[in-house]
N, C-alpha and C positions, 0 to 999 in steps of 0.2 A: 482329539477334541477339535483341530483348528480344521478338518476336511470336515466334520460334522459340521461345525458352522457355517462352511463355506457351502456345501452344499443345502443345508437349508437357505442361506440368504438367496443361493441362485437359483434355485425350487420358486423362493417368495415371487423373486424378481421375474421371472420366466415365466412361470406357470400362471399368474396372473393376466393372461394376453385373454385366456377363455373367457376373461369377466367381460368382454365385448360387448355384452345385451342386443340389442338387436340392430341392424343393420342401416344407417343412414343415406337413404337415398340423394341428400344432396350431396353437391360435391364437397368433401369436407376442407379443399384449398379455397373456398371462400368465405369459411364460416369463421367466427372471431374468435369460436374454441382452440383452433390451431395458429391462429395470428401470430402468437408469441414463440411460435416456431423457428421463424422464418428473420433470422434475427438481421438479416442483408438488407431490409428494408427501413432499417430503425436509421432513424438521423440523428450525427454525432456532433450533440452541443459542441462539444468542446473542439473539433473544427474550426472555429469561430468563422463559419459561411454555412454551417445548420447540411452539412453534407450527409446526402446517405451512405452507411458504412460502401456497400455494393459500390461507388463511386470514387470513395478515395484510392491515392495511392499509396499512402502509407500504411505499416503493420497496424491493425486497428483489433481487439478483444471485445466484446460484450460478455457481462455477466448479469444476464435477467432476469427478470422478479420473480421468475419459476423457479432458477434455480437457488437465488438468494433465500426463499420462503421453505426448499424442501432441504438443504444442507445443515449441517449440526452447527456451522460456524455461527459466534455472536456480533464478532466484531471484524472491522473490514480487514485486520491483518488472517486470520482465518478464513476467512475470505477467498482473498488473493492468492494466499498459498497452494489451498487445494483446488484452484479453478484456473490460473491462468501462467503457470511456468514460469515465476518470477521467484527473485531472491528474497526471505525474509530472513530477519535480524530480529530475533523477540526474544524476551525476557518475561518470567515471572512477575506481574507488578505489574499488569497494562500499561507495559512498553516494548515498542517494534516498529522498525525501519523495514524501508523496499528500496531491492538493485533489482535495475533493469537491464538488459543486454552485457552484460558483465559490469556493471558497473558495481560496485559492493556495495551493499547493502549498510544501514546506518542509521542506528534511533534518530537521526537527525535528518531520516532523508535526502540528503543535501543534492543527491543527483536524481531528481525525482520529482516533479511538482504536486503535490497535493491540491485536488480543488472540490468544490462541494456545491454544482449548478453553473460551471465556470468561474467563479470566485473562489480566492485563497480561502482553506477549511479552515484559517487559524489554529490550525497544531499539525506538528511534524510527527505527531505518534500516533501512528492509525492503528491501533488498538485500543485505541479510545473513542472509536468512530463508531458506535451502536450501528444497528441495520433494521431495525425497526419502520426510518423514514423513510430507509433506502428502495427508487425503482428499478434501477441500474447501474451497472456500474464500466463505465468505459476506460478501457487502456490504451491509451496509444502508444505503442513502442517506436523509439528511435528519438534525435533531434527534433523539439518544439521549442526554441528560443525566440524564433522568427516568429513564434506567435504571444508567447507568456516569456520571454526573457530568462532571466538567472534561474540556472538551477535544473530546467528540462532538457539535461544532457542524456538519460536515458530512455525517458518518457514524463509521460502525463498520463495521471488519475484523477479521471473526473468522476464524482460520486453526482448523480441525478436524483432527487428527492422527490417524493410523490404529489403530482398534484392534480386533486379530484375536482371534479366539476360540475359532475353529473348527479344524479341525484343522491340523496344525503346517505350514508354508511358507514359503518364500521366493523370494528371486532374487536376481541376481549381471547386473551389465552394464558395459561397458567405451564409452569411445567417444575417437574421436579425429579433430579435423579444422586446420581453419584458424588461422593463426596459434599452432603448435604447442599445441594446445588439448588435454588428453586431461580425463577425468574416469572417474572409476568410482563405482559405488556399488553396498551389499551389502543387504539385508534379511529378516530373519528375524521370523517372531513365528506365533503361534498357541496353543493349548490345551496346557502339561505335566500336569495333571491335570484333574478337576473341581473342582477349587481354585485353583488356577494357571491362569494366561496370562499372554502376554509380549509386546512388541514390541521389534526391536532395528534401527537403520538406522546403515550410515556413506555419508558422500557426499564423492569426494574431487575437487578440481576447481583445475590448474594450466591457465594462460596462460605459455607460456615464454617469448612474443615480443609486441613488439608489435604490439596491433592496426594496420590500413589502416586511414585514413577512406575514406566513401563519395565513388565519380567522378562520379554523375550525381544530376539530379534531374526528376522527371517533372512537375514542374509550374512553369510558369514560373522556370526555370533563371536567366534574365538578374537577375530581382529577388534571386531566391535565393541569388548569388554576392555583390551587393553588401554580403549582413551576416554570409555565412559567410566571402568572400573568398575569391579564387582561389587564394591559397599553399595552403589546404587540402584541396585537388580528391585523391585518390588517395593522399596522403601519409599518410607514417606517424604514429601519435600516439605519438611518445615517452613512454615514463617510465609506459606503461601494464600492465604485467608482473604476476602476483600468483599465490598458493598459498592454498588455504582448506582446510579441517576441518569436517566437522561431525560429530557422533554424538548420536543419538535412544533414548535407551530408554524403557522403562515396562514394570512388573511387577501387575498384576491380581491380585486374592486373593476369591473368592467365601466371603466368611463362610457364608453363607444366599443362599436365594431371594430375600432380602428388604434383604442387607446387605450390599455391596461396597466393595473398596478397590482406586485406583490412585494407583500411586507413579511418580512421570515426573520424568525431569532431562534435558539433553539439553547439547551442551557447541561450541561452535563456537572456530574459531580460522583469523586471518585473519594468514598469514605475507608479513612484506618485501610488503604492497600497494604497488603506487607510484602516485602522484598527480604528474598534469603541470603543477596551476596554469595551464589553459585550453590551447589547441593552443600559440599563441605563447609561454605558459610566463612568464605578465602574474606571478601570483603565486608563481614558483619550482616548481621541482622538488622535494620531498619526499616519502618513502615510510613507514609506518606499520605498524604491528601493531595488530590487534584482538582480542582474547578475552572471549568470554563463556559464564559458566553459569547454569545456572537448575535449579530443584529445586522438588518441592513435594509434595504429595497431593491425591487426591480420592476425599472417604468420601462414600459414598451412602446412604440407606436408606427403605424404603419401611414407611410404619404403618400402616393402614386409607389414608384419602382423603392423606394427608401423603407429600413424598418431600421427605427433608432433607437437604442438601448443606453440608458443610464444606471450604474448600479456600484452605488456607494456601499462599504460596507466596515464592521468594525468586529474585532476581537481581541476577549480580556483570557490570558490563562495562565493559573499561579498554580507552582507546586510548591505545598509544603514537604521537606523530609526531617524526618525524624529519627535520630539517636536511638535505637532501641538494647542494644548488647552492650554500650559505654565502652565503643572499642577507639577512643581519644580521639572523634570525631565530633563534632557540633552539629547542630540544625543548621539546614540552609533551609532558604526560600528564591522562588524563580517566577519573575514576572514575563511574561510575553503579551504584547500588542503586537495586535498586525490591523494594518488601516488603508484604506485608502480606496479609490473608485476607479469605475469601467467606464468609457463612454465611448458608444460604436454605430455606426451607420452601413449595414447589409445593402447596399445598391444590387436589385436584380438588370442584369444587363439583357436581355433575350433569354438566352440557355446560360448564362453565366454570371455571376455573384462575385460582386465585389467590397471585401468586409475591409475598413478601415477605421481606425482608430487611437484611442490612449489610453492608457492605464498608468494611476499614479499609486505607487503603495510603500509603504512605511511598515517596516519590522523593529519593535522596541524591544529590546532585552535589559532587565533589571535584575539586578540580584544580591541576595544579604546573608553574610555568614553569621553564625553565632559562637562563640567559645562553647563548652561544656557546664559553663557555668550559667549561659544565658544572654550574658550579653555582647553587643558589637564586634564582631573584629574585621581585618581586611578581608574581601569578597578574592573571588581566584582571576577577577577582572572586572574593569570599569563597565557601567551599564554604558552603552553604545546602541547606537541607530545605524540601520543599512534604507538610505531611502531611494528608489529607483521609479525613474516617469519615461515609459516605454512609448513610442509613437509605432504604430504596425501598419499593414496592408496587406490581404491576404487576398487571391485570385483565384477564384475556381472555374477552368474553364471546360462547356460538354459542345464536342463536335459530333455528325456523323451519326444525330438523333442518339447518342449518349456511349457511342462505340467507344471514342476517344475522350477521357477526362483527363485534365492536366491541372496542377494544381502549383503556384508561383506565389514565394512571399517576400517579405524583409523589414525587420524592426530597427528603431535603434534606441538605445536604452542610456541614460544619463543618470551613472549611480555615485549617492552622497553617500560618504561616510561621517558619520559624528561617533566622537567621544565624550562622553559626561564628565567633569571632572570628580576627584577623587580623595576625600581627606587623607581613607587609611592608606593610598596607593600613592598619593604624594603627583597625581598626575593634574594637570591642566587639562581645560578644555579643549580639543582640536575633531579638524577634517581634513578630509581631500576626497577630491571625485576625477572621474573620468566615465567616457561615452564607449560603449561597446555597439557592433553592428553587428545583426546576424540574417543569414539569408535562408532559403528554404526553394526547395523544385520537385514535382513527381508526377510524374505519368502512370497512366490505365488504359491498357487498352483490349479490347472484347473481343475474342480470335474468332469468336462463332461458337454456338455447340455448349455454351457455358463456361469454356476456356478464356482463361483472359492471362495476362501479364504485367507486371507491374512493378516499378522502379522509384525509389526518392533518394534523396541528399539534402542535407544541412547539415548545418554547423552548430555548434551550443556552446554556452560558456555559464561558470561560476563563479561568483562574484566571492573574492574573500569577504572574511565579517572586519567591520571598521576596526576592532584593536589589530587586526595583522595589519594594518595598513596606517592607521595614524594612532597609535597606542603608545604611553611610553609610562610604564606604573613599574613598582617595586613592592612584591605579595615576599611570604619567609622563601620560597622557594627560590628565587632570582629576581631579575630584573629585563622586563620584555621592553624591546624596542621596535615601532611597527614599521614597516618599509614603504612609503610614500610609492617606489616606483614597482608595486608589488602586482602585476598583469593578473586578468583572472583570469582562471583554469580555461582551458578551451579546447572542445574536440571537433570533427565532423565525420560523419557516418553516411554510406551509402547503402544502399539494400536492393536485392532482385529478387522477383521469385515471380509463381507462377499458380493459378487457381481454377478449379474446378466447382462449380456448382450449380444443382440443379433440384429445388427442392422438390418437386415432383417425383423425383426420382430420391429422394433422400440422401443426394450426397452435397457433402460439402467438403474440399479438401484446400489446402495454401501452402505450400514451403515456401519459404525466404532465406536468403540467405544473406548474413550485412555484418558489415568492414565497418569498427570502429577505431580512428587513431587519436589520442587524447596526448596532448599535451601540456606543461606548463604547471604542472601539480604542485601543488603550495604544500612544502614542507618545512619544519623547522629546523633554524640554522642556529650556533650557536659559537661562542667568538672563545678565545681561552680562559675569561673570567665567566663561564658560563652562564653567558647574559644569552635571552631569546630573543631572537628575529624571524622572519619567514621569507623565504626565497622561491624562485618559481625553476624547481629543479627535475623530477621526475616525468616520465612520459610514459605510454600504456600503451598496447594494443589489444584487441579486443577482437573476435571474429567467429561465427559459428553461424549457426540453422536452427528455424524453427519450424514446425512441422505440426499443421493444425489439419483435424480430420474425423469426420463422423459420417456414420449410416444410419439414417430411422428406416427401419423394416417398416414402420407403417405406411410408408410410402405405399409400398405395395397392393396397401387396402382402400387408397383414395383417404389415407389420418384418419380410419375410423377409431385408431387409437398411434400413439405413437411409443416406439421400443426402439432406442437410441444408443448406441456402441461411439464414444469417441475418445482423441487424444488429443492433449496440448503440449509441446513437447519442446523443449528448447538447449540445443547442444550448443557448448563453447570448442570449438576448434583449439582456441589459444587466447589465454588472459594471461596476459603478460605484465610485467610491470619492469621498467629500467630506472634504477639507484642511481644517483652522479653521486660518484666518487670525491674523495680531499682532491684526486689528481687530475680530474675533471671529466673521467672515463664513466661508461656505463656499464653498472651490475646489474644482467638481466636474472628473476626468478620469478615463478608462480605470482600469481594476485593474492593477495589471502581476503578471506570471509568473503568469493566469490564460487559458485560449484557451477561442477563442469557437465553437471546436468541437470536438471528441472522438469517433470514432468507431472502431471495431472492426467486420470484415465478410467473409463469406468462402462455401467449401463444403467440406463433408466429406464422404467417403464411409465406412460400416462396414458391409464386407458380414456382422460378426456371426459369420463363423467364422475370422479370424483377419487379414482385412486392413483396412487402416486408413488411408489419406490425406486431407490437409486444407490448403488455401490459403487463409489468412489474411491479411486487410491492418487496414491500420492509419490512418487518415485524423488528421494530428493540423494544428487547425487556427491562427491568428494569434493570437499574443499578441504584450503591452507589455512590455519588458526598459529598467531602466535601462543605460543606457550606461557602461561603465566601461572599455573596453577603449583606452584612449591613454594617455600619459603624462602628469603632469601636475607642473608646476611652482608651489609653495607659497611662494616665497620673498615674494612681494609680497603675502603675505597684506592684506584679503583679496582682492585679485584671482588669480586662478587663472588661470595661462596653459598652454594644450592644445598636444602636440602629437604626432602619429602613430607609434605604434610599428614600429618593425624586428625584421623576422624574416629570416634568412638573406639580407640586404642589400636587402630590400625593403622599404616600408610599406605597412603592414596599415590598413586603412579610411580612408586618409587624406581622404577626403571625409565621413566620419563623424564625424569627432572634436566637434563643436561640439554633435551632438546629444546631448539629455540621456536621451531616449526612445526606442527604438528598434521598431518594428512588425515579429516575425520571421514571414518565410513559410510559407506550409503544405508538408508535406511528405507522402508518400505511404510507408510502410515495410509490402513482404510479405514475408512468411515460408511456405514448405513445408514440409510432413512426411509421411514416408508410412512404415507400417511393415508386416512379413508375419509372424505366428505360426506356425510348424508341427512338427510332430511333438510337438504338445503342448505340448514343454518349450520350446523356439527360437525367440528373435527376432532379426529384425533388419531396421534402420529407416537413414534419413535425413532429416537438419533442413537445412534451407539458411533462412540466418536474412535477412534485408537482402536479397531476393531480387536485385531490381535494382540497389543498389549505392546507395541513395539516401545523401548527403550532409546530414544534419540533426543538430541538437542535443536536448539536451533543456533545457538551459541555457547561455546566451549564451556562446561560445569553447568549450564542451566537447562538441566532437563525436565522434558516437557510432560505432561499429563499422562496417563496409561490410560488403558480401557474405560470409558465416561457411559453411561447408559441414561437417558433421560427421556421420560412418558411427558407428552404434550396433551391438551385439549384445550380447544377454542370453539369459540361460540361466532359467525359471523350477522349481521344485522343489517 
């Protein structure tokens, strides 16, 4: 059955090249049908000097409207997974973290910046990011502190949102498949006058049923059952159901040729999510609500060589959770703001761009326990603010009529911490702050022939959150004390490699290869009355290759259509992590929830006047997961005595339970999509997501969806 399908989808994919029609006498490298090809040419906001990718020196990813429009993915952790060699960390429940360059992955993103037009998205869980508004989406891997401070010690995700200008349009599309799945989404925007423009999106997306887990797995199956477990082959993942919202707008106002405004808010809402607490349902059954908005502007204006940008901005986002199996657990709720503005001046110098700046932003964390009974009790920590005012300057320099680009930065960042005080926690009000400085360098240079070469370094750091550093409260579990002289994490990465490209000829090729050594890792300490503290003890190495690479055969025909073969590919050499010891020594092992390889891989066909198919896989490879999944008895503290959990009258890994570490399998996940445009206005498409049904995780017990089949149609206007 699985060679039958495979060779129909590559028949589809292939055989489709005949639908050519008839032969374009212009050259098709200048027509605006193939523009979106040629993705070297695209300038990368997030830069902050509006650099074309072709020009930096840093690892840089695009993922384009093409292909965001023909992939099965909803939301930008589906996304990212299968397009760009990165770590995800998801969960059932639209929630999911991203590691970059080994850096582990974490619903909290914490080594990763999130942003959405170059401004903080307002949530660290990019599975809440709809793609509806989305135009593109840019990765830059490696250190970006020197440009956005805390936190861009692996990279920066800049999510680019659509904005229309031209004349007035939209589209309408519907879909429905698997596991009572339907979704719709509507978009409007373009020109109301020579003063006005608009963009407007709603994107609406129910699961009525629970998802299957995947039956199979195509690579060493026998291993791969010992950590996923047989009870999970086929079965349903309970307690997996959910309802989302989202709406996109923004309003444009052309003062002048010279002086622009846009106003953007956009508003999501995540209704009765349910979350299963892993397949066996280790941590209970509970389901949640999510809401969030966000507001802001961005004024532009250009002076002579000056273009100066101001852009304030704000974000509300509360999770409610919910009690649902009464497993002696309460409601919580979780407030998040994030606030604060951009203000920057792009000076062009001749061939060279000089962007400087400040950004001031505020992160509020709030949050309220409830007993089982309803009301009040101590939170697991005081609400605290992390507030950070970064000062930058960024240099982009082209010699040698653009042979040689060099690129020079450095911030420095002045971060407060506040603490709220605390009735149930018994704490006081406090701070403390200090100034971090981070630097940035990298060269490009053009050998000839389409060959070029290219180097950077910086450094990054992350800023503890204010209770590790001025916290001092008392919850039923202990008593945490914050450490005043608590440094924050800091690494610096260097990177080389080397590139080929020549889209006339259809090639594009990059390896890199880059040294990350991280220091200073805030772990927690604890004294003999096991009261908590945090210390800056562990340190990391990090080190591999990435290897980016495609052929369009339509080169061949001058793009009278294009048929695309590529890989995204990112090896870890060595993710290391070293323990300090009581004795002061270091215990070096594995990273865990890092994998030691990453791949994306496929072919697309677009014959250019309106059909579109593409099979995409997903190569994701071995990582280290603590083990948590047994029961465990505390009564003889402290010996700890294990023993194997029951599900529907079986036990679940019962030869497992002793390990601490567990090494999870590689797993194989493809996806299809193919779509037809006609009569202009008319689409319609299908996604088969989990093509072959593969059975994998993305995180130990939360296994992810099986085989998903869903029929599209859209109307465009």
């Amino acid at each position: 059955m699985k060679k039958f399908i495979v060779s129909a989808l590559v028949l589809c994919s292939l055989s489709t090249a005949s639908l050519k029609a008839e032969e374009n006498p212009k050259t098709a490298n200048d027509t605006l049908a193939v523009k979106h090809l040629n993705l070297s040419e695209v300038e990368v906001n997030a830069s902050r000097v509006n650099a074309k990718m072709k020009d930096l020196p840093q690892k840089v990813d695009v993922i384009s409207k093409r292909v965001i429009e023909s992939t099965s993915a909803v939301n930008m952790a589906d996304l990212l997974k299968g397009n760009s060699a990165v770590d995800i960390l998801q969960y059932p429940g639209i929630n999911a973290g991203i590691g970059i360059r080994g850096f582990a992955a974490s619903t909290s993103s914490k080594y990763t910046v999130i942003l959405i037009n170059g401004k903080p998205a307002g949530t660290q869980n990019i599975a809440s990011i709809d793609l509806e508004n989305v135009e593109r989406v840019e990765i830059l891997k490696g250190p970006f502190s020197a440009q956005y401070g805390s936190d861009a010690m692996g990279g920066v995700v800049n999510i680019v949102t659509k904005e229309n200008k031209g004349e007035l349009g939209g589209s309408v599309s519907m879909q429905y498949g698997s596991f009572q799945t339907s979704r719709a989404n509507v978009s409007l925007g373009g020109a109301i006058s020579e003063k006005l423009n608009f963009d407007f999106s709603y994107a609406f997306h129910n699961q009525g049923e629970d998802y299957r887990v995947g039956d199979n797995n195509l690579y060493d199956e026998d291993y791969a059952e010992t950590i996923l477990d047989p009870t999970t082959y086929g079965e349903r993942m309970e307690n997996t159901k959910f309802e989302k919202h989202n709406v996109n707008g923004r309003l444009g106002i052309n003062f002048s040729e010279k002086w622009n405004l846009n106003l953007n808010g956009s508003y999501f809402k995540g209704n009765d999510v349910e979350t299963p607490g892993s397949f066996w349902h280790v941590y209970g059954m509970d389901n949640k609500d999510l809401e969030r908005y966000t507001t802001g502007f961005d004024l532009q204006g250009k002076e002579g060589a000056h273009t100066f940008t101001l852009s304030p901005y704000y974000s509300r986002q509360k999770e409610n959770n919910y009690d649902v199996d009464q497993d002696s657990y309460g409601d919580t709720e979780y407030t998040y703001k994030n606030y604060g503005f951009q203000l920057s001046d792009a000076i062009q110098l001749d061939d060279h761009i000089l962007a400087v700046g400040i950004d001031n932003d505020t992160e509020d964390y709030e949050s309220l326990n409830y007993t089982t009974t309803g009301s009040l009790e101590s939170p697991f920590q005081p609400d605290y603010q992390n507030i950070a005012t970064g000062v930058y300057s960024q240099l982009q320099l082209n010699f040698f009529d653009g042979k040689l680009n060099a690129s020079v930065g450095a911030r420095g960042d002045h971060v407060k911490f506040k603490i709220e005080e605390n009735e149930f926690l018994g704490n006081d009000a406090s701070d403390e702050d200090y100034w971090v400085f981070t630097k940035n360098l990298g060269l490009k240079y053009e050998l000839g022939a389409g060959f070029s070469a290219h180097s950077s370094w910086g450094d990054a750091f992350l800023a503890p959150s204010a209770f590790q550093v001025a916290g001092q409260y008392t919850t039923a579990y202990g008593t945490t004390v914050g450490n005043p002289d608590l440094d924050p994490e800091k690494s610096n990465t260097w990177d080389a490699g080397f590139a080929f490209q020549n889209f006339k000829k259809g090639i594009n090729f990059d390896i890199t290869y880059f040294d990350t050594h991280h220091k200073d890792k805030i772990v927690s300490s604890y004294d003999e009355d096991y009261n908590t503290s945090y210390i800056n003890a562990d340190k990391a190495d990090m080190n591999g290759l990435e290897v980016v690479a495609s052929y369009d055969f339509g080169a061949n025909s001058d793009y009278d259509y294009s048929l695309r073969v590529y890989v995204n590919y990112t090896h870890l050499f060595d993710a290391t992590v070293e323990t300090e010891q009581y004795d002061g020594s270091y215990l070096k092992s594995q990273m865990n929830y890092v994998r030691d390889n990453n791949a994306s891989f496929g072919v697309e066909f677009d014959n250019l006047k309106g059909f579109y198919t593409r099979l995409n896989g997903r190569y994701i490879g071995h990582r280290y997961e603590d083990n948590y999944m047994y029961s465990a008895d505390y009564s003889n503290w402290p010996t700890v005595s294990r023993a194997a959990i029951t599900y529907n009258g079986e036990e679940v890994r019962a030869d497992l339970i002793n390990e601490d570490v567990l090494r999870h399998p590689v797993y194989y996940v493809f996806d299809y999509s193919a779509s037809y445009a006609f009569n202009k206005n008319y689409k319609v498409g299908l996604t088969v997501s989990n093509l072959f049904d593969e059975n994998y995780t993305e995180k130990d017990g939360y296994n992810m969806p099986g085989r998903m089949i869903m029929a599209k149609v859209g109307y465009t206007f």
